[in-house]
Z-matrix of the N, CA and C atoms (Angstrom, degrees):
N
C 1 1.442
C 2 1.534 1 108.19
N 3 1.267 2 98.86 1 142.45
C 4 1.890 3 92.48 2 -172.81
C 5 1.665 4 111.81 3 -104.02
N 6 0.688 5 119.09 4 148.25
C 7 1.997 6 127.96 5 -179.71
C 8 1.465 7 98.83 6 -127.28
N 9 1.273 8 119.23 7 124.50
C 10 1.321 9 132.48 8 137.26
C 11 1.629 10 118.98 9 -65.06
N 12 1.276 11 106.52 10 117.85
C 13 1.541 12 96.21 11 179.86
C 14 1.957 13 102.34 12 -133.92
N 15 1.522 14 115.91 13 -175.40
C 16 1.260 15 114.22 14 -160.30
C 17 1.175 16 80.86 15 -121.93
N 18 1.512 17 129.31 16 158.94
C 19 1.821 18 150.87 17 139.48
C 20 0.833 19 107.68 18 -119.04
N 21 1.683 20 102.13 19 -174.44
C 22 1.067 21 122.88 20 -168.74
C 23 1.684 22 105.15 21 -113.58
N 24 1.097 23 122.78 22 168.79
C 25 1.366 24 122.82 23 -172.83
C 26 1.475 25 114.56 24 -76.22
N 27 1.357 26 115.28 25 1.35
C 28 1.502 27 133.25 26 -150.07
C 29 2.044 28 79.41 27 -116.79
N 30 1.528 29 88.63 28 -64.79
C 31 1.923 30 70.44 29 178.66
C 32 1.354 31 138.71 30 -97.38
N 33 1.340 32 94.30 31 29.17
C 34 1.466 33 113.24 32 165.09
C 35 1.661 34 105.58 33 -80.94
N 36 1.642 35 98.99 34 -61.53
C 37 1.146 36 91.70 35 -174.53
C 38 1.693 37 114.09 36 -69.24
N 39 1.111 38 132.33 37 1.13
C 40 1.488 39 118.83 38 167.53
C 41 1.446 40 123.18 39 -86.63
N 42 1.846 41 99.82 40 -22.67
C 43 1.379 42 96.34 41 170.40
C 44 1.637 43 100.23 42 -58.44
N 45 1.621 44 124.24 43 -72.27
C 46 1.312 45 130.37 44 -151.44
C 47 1.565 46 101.73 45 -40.64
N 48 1.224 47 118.57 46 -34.49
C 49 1.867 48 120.66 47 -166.58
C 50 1.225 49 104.73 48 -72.46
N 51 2.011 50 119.60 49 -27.97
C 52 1.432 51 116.99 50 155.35
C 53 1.113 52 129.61 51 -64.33
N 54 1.147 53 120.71 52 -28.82
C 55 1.819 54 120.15 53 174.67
C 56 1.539 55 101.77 54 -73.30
N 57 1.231 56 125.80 55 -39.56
C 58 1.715 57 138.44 56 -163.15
C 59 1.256 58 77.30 57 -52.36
N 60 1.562 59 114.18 58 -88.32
C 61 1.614 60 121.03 59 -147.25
C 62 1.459 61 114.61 60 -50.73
N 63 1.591 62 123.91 61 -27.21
C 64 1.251 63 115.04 62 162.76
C 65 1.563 64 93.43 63 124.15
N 66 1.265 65 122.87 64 10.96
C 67 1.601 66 106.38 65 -171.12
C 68 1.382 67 111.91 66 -118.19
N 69 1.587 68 119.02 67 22.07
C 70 1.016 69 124.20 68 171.57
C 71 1.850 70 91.43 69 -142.92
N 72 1.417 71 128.45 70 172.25
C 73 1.254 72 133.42 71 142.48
C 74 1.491 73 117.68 72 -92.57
N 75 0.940 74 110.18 73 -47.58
C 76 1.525 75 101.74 74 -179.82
C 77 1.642 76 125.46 75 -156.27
N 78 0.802 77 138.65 76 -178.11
C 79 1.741 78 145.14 77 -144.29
C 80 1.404 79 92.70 78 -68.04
N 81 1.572 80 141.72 79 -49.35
C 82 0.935 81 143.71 80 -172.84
C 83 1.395 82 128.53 81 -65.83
N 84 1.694 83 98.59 82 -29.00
C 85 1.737 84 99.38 83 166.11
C 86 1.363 85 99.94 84 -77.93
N 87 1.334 86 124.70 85 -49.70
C 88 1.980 87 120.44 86 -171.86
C 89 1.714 88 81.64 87 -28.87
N 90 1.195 89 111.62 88 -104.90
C 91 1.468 90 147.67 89 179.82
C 92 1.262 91 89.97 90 13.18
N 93 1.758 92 124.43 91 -80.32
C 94 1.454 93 124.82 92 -155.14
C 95 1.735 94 118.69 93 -86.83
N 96 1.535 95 91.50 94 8.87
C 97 1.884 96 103.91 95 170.97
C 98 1.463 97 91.89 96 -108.11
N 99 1.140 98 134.94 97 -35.36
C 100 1.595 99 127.14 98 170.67
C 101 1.723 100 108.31 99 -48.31
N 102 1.534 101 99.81 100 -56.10
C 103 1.883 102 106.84 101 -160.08
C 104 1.529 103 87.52 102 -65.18
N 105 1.434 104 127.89 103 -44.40
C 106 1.533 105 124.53 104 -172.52
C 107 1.687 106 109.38 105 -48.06
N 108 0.948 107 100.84 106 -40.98
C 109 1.595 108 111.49 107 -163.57
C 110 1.925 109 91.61 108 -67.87
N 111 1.426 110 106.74 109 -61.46
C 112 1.596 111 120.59 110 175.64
C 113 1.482 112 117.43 111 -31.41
N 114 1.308 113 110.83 112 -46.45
C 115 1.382 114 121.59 113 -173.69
C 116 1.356 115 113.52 114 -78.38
N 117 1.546 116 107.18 115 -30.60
C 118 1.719 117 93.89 116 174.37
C 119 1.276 118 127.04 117 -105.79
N 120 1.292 119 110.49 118 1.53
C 121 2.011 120 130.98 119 139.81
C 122 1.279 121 112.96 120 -37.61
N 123 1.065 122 101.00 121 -41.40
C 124 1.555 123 117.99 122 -160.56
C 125 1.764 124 116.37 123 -83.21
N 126 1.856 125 86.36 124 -49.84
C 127 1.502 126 83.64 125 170.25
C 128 1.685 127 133.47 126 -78.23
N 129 1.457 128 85.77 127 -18.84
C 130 1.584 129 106.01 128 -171.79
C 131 2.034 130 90.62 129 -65.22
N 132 1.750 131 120.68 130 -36.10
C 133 0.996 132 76.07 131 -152.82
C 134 1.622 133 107.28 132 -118.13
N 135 1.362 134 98.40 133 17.82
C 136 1.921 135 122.91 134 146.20
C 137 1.690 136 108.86 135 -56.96
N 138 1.386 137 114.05 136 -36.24
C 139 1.652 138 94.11 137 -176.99
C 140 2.096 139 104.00 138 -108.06
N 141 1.480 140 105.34 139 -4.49
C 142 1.526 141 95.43 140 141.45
C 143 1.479 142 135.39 141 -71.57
N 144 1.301 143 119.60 142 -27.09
C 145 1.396 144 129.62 143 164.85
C 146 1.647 145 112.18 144 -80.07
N 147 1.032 146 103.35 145 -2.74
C 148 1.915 147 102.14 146 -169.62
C 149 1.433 148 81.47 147 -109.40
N 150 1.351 149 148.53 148 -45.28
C 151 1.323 150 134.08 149 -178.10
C 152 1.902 151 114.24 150 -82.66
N 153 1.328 152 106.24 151 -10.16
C 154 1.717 153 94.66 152 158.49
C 155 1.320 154 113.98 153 -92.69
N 156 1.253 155 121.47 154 -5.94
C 157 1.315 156 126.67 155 -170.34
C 158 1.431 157 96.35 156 -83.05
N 159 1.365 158 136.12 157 -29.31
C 160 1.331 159 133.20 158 -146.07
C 161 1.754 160 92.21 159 -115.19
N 162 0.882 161 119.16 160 -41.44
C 163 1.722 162 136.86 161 158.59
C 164 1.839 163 110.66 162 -24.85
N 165 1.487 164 78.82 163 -55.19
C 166 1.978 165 99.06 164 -173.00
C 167 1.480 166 84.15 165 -66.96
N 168 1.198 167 147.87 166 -43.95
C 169 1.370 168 126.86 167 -131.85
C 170 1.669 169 91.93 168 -117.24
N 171 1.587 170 122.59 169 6.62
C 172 1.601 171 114.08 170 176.61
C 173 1.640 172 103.62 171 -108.47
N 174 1.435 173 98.18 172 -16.47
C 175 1.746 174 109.00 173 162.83
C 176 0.850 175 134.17 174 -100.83
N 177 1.460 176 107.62 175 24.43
C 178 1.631 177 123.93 176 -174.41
C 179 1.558 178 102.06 177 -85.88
C-alpha cells in the first residue's frame, strides 16, 4: 500500500546518505527499516509499562 508522506529536509537528506552508502536501495527500504525499528520501541516499551503496571498492583 503506498503513503505519501512529508519530511523534513534533514530526513531527506539522511534517507539519500542511506541509499549513497549502499545499505538500503531506495527511500522505501530507509522508510520500512525506520517503521521496523518504531514498532519495536514501541513494543518494548508497552510491556515496560505493562510490567510496572503489574508491580503497582503486587505492592498494592
Amino acid at each position: 500500500m503506498a503513503k505519501n508522506v512529508s519530511i523534513t529536509l534533514e530526513l531527506d537528506q539522511f534517507i539519500t546518505a542511506q541509499i549513497a552508502s549502499g545499505r538500503y536501495q531506495n527511500a522505501s527500504e530507509v522508510m520500512r527499516a525506520a517503521l521496523r525499528l518504531l514498532e519495536r520501541e514501541e513494543t518494548a516499551e508497552s510491556r515496560r509499562r505493562a510490567r510496572l503496571a503489574e508491580q503497582k498492583l503486587q505492592h498494592a
